[in-house]
Backbone as numpy.savetxt, mean C-alpha at the origin, in Angstrom:
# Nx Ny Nz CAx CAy CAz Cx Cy Cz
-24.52 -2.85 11.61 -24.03 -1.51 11.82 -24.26 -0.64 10.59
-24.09 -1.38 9.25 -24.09 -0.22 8.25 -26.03 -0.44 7.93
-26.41 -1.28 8.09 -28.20 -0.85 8.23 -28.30 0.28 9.16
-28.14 0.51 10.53 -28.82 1.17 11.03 -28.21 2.31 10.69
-26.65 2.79 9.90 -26.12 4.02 9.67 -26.83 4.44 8.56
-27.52 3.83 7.88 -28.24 4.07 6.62 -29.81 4.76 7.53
-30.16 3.79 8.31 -31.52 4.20 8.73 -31.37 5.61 9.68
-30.50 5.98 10.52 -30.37 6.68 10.95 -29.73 8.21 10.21
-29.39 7.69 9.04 -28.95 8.46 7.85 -30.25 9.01 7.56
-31.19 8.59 6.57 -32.43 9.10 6.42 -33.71 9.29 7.25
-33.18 9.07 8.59 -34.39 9.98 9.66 -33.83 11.28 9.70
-32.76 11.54 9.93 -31.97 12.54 9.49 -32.11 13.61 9.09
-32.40 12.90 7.63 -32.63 13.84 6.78 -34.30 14.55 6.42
-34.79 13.39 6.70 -36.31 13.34 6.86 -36.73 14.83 8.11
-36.05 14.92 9.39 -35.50 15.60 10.35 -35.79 16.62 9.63
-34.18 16.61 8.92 -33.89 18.58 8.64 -35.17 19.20 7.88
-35.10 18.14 6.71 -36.32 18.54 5.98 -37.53 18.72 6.60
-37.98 18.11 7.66 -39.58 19.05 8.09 -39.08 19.95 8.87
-37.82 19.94 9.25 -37.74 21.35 10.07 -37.85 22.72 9.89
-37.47 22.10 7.87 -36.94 23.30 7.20 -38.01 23.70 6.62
-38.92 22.77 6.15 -39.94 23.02 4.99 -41.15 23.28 5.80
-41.39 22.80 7.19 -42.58 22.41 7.57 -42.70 23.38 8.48
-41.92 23.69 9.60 -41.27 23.77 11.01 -41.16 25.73 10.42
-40.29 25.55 9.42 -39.53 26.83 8.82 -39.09 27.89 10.22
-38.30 26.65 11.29 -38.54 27.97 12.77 -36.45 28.35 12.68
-35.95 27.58 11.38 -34.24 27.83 11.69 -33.85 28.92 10.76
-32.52 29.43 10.89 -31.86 30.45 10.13 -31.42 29.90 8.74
-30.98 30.46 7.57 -29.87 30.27 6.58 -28.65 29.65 6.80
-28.07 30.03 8.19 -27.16 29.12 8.84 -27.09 27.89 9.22
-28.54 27.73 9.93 -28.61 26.30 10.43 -29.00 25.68 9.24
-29.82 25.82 8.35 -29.56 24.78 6.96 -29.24 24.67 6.80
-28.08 25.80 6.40 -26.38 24.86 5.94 -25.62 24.15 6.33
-25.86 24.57 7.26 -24.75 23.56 8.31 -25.38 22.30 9.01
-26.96 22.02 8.27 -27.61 20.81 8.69 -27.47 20.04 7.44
-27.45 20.53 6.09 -27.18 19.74 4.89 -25.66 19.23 4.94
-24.95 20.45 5.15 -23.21 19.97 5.37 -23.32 18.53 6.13
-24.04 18.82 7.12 -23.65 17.79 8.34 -24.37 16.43 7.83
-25.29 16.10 6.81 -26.03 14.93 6.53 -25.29 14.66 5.05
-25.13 15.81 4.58 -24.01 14.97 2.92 -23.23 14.22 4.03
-22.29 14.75 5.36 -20.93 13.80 5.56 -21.70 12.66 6.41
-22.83 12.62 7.00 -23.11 11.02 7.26 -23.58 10.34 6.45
-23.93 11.06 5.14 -24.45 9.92 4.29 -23.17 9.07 3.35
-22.05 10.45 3.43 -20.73 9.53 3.22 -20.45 9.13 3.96
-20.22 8.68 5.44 -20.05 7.97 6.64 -21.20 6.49 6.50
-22.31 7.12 5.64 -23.21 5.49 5.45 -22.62 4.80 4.20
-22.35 5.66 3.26 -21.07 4.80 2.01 -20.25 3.69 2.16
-19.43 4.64 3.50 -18.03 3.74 3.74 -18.46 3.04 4.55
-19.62 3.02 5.17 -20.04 1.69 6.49 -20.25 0.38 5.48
-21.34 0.42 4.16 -21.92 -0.34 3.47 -20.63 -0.82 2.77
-19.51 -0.19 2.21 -18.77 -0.58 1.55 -18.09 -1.23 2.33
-17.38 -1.20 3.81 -16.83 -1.88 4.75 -17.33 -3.10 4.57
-18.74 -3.31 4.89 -19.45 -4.81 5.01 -19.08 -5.32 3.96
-19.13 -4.75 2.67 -19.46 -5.48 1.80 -17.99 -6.14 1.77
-16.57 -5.34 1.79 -15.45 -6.03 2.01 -15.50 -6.99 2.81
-15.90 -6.69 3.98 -15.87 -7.81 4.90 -16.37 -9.04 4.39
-17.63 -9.11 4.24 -18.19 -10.20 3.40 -17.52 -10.68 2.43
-16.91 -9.92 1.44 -16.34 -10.92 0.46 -14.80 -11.16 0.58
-13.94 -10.56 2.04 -13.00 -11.01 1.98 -12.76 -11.97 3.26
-14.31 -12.56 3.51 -14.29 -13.88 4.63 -15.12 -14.73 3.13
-15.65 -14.33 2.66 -16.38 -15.81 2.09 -15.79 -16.34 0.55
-15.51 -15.43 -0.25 -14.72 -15.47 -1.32 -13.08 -15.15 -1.86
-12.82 -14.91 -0.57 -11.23 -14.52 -1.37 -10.66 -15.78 -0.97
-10.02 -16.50 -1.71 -9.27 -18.00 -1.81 -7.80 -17.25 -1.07
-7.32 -18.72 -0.55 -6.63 -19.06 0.15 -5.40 -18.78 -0.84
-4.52 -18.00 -0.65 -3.27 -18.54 -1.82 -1.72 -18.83 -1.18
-1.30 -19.41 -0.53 -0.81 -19.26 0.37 -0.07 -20.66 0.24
-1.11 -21.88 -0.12 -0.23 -23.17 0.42 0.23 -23.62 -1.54
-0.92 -22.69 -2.39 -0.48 -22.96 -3.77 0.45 -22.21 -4.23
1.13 -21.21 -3.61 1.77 -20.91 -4.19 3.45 -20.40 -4.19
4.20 -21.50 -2.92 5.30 -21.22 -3.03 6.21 -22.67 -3.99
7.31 -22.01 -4.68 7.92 -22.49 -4.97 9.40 -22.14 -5.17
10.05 -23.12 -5.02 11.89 -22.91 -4.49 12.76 -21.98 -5.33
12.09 -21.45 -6.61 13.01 -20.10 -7.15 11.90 -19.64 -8.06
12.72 -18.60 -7.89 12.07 -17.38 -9.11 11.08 -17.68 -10.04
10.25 -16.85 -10.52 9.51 -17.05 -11.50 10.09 -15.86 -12.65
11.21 -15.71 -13.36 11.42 -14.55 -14.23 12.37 -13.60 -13.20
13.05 -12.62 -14.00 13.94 -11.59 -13.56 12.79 -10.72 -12.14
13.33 -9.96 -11.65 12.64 -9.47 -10.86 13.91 -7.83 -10.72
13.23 -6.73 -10.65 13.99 -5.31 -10.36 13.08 -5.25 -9.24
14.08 -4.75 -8.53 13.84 -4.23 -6.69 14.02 -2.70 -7.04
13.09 -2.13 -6.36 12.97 -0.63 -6.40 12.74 0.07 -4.93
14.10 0.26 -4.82 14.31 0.83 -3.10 14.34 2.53 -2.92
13.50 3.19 -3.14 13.36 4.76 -3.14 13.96 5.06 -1.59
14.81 6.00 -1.73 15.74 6.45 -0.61 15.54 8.14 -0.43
15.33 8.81 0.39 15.37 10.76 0.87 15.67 10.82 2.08
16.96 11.30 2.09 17.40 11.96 3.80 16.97 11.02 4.99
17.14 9.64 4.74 16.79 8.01 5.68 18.26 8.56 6.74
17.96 8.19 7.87 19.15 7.71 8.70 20.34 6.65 7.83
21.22 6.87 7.39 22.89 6.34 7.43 22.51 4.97 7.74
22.68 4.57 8.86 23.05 3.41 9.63 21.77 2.42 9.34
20.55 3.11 9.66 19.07 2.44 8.91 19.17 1.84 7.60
19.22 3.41 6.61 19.66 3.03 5.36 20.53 1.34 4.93
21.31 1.76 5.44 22.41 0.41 5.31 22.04 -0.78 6.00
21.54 -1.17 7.33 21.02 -1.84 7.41 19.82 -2.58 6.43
19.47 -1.40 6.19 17.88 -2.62 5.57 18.28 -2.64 3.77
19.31 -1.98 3.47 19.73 -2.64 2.14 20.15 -4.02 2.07
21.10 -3.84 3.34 21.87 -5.36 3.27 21.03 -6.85 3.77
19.67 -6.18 4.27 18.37 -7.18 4.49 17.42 -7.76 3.10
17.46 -6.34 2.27 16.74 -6.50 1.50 17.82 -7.14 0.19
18.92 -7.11 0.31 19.97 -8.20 -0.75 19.74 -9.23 -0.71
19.75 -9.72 1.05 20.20 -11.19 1.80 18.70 -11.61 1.03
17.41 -11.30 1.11 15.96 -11.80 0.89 15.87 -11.36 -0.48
16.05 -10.59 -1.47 16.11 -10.80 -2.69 16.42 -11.86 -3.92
17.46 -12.62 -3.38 17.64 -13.42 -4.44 18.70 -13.10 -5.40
19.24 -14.50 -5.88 20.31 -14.08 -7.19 19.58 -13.41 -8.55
17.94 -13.84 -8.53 17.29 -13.65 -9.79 16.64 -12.09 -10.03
17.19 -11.18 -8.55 16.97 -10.08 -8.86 18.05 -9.06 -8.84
17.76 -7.85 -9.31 18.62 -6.74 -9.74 17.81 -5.30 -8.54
18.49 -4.86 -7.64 18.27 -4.28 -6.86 18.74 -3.07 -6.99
17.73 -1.57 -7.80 17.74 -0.37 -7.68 17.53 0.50 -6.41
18.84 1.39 -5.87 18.57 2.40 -4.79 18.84 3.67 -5.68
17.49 4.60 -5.47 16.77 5.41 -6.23 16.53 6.41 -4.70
18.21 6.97 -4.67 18.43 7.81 -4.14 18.01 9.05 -4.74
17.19 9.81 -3.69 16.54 11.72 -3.83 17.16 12.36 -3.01
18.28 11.51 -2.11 18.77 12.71 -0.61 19.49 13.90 -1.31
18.85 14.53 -0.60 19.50 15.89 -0.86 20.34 16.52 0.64
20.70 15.95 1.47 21.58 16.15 2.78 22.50 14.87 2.88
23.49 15.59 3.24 24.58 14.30 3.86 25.53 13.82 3.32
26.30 13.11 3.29 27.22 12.43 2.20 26.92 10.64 1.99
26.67 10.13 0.58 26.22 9.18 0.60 27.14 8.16 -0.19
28.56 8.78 0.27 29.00 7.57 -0.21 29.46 6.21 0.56
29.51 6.04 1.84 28.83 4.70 2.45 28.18 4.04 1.66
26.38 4.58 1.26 25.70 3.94 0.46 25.98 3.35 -0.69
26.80 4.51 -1.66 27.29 4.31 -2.90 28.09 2.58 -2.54
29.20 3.04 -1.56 30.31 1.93 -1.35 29.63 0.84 -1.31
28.56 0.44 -0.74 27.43 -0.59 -0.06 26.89 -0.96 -1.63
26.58 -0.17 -2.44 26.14 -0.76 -3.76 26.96 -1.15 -4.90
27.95 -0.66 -4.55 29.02 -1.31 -5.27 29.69 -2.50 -5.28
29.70 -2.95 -3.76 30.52 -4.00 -3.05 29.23 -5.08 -3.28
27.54 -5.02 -3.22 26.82 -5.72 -3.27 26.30 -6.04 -5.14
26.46 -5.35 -5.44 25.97 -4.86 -7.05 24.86 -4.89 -7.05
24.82 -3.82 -6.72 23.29 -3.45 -6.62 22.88 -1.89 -7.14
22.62 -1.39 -8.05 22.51 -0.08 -9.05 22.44 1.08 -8.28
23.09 2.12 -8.06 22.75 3.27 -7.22 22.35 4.19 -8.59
21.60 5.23 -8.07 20.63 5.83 -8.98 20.13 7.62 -8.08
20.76 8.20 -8.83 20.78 9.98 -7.94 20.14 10.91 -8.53
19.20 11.31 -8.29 18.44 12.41 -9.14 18.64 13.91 -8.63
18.85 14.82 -9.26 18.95 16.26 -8.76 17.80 16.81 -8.64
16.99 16.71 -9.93 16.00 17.99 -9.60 14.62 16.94 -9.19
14.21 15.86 -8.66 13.56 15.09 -7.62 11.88 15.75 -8.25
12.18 15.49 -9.40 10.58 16.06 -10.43 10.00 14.45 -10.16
8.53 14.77 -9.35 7.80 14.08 -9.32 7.85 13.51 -7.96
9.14 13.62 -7.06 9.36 12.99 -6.01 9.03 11.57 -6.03
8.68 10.49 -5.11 8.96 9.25 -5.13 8.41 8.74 -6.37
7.12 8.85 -6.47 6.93 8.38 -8.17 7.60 8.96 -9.23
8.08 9.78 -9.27 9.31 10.66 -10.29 10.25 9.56 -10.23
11.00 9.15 -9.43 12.63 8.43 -9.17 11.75 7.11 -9.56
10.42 6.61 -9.47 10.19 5.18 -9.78 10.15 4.90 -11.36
9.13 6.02 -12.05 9.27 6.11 -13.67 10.06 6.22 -14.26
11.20 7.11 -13.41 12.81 7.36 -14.03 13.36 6.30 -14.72
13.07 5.12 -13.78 14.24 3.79 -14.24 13.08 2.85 -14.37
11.67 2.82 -14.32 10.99 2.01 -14.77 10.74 2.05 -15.83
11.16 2.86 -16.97 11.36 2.92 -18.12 12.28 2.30 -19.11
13.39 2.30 -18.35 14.65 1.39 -18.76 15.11 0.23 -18.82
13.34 -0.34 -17.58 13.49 -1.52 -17.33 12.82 -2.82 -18.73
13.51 -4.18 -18.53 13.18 -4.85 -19.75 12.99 -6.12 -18.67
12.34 -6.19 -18.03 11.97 -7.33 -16.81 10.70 -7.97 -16.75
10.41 -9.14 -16.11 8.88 -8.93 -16.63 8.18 -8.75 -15.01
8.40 -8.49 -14.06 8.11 -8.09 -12.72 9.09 -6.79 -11.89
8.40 -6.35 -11.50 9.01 -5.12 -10.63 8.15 -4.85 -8.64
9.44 -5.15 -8.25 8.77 -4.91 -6.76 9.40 -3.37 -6.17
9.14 -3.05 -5.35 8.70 -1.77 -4.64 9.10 -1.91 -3.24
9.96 -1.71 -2.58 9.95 -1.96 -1.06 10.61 -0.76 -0.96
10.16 -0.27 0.28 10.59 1.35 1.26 11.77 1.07 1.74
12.51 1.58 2.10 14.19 2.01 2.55 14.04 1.20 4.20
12.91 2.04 5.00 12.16 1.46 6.10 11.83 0.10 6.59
11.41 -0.75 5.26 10.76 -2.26 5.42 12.33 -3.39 4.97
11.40 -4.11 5.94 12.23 -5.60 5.32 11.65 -7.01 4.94
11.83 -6.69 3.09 10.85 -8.33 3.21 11.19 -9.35 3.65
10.71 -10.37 3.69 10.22 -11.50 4.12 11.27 -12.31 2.96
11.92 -13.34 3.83 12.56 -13.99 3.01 11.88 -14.65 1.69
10.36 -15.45 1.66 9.94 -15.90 0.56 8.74 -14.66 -0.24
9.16 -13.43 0.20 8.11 -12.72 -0.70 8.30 -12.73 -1.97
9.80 -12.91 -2.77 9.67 -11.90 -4.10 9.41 -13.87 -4.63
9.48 -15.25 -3.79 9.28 -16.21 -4.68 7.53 -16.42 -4.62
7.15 -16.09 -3.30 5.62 -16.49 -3.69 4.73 -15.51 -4.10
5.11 -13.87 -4.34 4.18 -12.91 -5.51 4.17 -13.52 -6.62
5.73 -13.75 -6.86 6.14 -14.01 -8.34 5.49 -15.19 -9.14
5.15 -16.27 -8.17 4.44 -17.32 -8.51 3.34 -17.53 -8.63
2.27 -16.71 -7.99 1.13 -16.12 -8.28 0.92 -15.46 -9.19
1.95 -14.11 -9.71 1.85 -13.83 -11.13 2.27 -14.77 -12.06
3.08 -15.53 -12.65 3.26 -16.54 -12.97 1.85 -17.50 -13.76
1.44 -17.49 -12.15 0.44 -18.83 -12.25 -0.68 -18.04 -12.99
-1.16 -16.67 -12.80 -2.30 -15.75 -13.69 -1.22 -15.06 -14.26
-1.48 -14.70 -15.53 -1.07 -13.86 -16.29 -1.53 -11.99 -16.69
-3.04 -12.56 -15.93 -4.02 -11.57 -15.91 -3.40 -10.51 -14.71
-3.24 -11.06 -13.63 -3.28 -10.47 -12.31 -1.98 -8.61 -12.61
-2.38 -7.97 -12.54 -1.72 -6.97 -12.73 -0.50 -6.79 -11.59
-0.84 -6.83 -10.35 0.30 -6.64 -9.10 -0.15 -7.54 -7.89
0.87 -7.60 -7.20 -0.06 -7.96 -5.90 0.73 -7.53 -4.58
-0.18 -6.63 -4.15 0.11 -6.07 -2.57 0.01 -6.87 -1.71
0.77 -6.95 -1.22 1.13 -7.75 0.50 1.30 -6.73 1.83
0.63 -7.29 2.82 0.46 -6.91 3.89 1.66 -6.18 4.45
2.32 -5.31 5.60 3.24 -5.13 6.18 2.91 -5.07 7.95
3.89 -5.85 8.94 3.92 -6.21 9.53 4.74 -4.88 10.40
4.37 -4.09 11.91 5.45 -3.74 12.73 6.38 -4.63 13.35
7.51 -4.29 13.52 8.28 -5.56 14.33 8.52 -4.90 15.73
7.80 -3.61 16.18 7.81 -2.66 17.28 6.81 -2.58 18.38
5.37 -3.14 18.02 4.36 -3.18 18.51 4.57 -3.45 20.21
5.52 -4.11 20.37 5.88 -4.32 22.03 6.12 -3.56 22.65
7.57 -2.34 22.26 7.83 -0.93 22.56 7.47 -0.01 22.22
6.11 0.28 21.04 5.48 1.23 21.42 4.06 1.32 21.06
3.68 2.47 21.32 1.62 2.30 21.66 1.18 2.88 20.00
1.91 3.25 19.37 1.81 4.26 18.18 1.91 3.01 17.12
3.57 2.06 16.91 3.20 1.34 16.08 2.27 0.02 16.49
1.59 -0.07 17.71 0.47 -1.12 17.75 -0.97 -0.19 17.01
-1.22 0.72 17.73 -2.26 1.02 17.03 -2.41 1.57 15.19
-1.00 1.33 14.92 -0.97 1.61 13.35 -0.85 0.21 12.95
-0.56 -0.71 13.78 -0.74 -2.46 13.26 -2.08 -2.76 13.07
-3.10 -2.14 13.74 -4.45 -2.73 13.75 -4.98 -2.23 12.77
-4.36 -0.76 12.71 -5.15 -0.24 11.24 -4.89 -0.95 9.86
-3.71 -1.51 10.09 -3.31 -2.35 8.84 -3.96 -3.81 8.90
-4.47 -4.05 9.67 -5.12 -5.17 9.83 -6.24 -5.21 9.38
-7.13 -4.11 9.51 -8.74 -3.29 8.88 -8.00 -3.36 7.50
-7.18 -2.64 6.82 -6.87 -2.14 5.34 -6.45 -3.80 4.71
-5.28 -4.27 5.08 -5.00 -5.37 4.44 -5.36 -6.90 4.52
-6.15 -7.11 5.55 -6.73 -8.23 5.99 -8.60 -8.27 5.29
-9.00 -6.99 5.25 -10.51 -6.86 5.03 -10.69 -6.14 3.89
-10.09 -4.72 3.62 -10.74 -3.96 2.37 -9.52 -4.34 0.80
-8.53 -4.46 1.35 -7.55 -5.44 0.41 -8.36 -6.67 -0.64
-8.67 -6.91 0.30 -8.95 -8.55 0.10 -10.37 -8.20 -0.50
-11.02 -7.58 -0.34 -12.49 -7.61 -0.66 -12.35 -7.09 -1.61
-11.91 -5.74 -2.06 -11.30 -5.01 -3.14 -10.70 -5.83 -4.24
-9.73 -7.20 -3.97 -9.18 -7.59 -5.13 -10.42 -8.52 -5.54
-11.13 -9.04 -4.88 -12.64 -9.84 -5.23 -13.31 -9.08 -6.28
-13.63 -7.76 -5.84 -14.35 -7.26 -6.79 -13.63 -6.31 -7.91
-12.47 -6.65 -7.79 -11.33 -5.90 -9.06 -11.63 -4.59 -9.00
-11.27 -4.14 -7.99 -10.95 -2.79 -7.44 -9.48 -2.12 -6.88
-9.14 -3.47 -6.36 -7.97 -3.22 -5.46 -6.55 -2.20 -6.05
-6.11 -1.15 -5.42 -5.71 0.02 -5.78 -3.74 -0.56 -5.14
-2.93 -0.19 -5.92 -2.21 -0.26 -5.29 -1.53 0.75 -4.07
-0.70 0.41 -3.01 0.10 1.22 -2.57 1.36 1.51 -2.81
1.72 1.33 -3.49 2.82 2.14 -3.99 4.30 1.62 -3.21
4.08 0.23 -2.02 5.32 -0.28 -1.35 4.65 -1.58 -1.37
5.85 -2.14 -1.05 5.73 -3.96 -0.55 4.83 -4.55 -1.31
4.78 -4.03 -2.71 3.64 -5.05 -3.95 4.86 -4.71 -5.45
4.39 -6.25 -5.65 5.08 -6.83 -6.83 4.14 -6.55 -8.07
5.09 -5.96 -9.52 4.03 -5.41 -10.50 4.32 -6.43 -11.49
3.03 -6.89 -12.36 3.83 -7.74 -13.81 3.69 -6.40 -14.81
5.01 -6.94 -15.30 4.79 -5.64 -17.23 4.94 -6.45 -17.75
4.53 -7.90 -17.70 4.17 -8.58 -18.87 2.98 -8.52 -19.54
């Protein structure tokens, strides 16, 4: 597929060009809007070639890490960084008290509240009773990465995870990132996949499951092969060691 988007890329262009140079039968308009139109398939032949190439190296080279690397506790302190804005109440609270139960004694769990509607002391009460840090910003400079630098500054940990208000990890996530960083010292973070748990009741989060399936199953994976891989900014564990 990305051969023939390439080949069909430069007949293309081969195309405009005798039309333009040879032919000379189009307007000022239609050139432009024939170059416009071949710069964006030749970026459409970019991302085809770069697709493969993920593909390829995240079926033939990305190792298995999976059976090496759980083990029954912690690797080091761990800060949970739960960024919170105007979430449903009842949501909210639910998936704190998910993300406690799957955290662990070896971590310290920041809610890095930005709401600016509502009354949040439920929440407050919920972090108090769990001990778990509530954290309120007024003037919300920087928005979600603002509230993350805020207190990632303060932090003296040697790992930091990231989970959305929205998600719920996985009971062994924060032991088998952690053990992977651990085991490399090099490895800067590592992003993990996220799963819908909705895909049955509706058509929106299935077809946003598959897209995550293309991103974290293929260009993820191919990306950390060739030490590219970018973080997202949720559900990945950071070392600051």
């Amino acid at each position: 597929m990305s051969i023939l988007s390439i080949v069909f890329i430069i007949i293309g262009i081969a195309s405009a060009l005798y039309s333009a140079l040879i032919l000379k039968n189009g307007t000022t308009f239609d050139y432009m809007f024939t170059a416009w139109f071949w710069i964006a398939s030749v970026f459409f032949g970019i991302q085809s070639v770069t697709y493969f190439l993920s593909f390829h190296r995240s079926v033939t080279e990305y190792t298995d890490t999976i059976h090496d690397s759980y083990v029954p506790g912690l690797r080091g302190k761990v800060a949970v960084l739960v960024p919170i804005f105007n979430e449903e109440e009842e949501m909210v609270i639910t998936n704190l008290v998910a993300i406690y139960s799957n955290a662990g004694e070896d971590s310290d769990i920041y809610v890095l509240d930005d709401s600016t509607r509502g009354d949040s002391a439920p929440i407050i009460d919920l972090c108090r009773k769990l001990g778990m840090k509530y954290i309120h910003r007024e003037n919300r400079s920087g928005y979600k990465a603002g509230a993350l630098n805020n207190v990632l500054k303060t932090l003296e940990v040697p790992y930091v995870a990231v989970i959305d208000i929205d998600q719920t990890p996985a009971p062994d996530f924060l032991r088998e990132t952690t053990a992977l960083l651990a085991k490399d010292p090099k490895i800067g973070f590592i992003q993990v996949p996220q799963v819908y748990s909705n895909t049955d009741s509706s058509i929106l989060a299935e077809i946003a499951q598959a897209q995550q399936f293309i991103f974290y199953d293929i260009l993820t994976e191919g990306k950390s092969v060739a030490g590219t891989l970018f973080s997202c900014g949720t559900n990945v564990v950071y070392n600051l060691d």
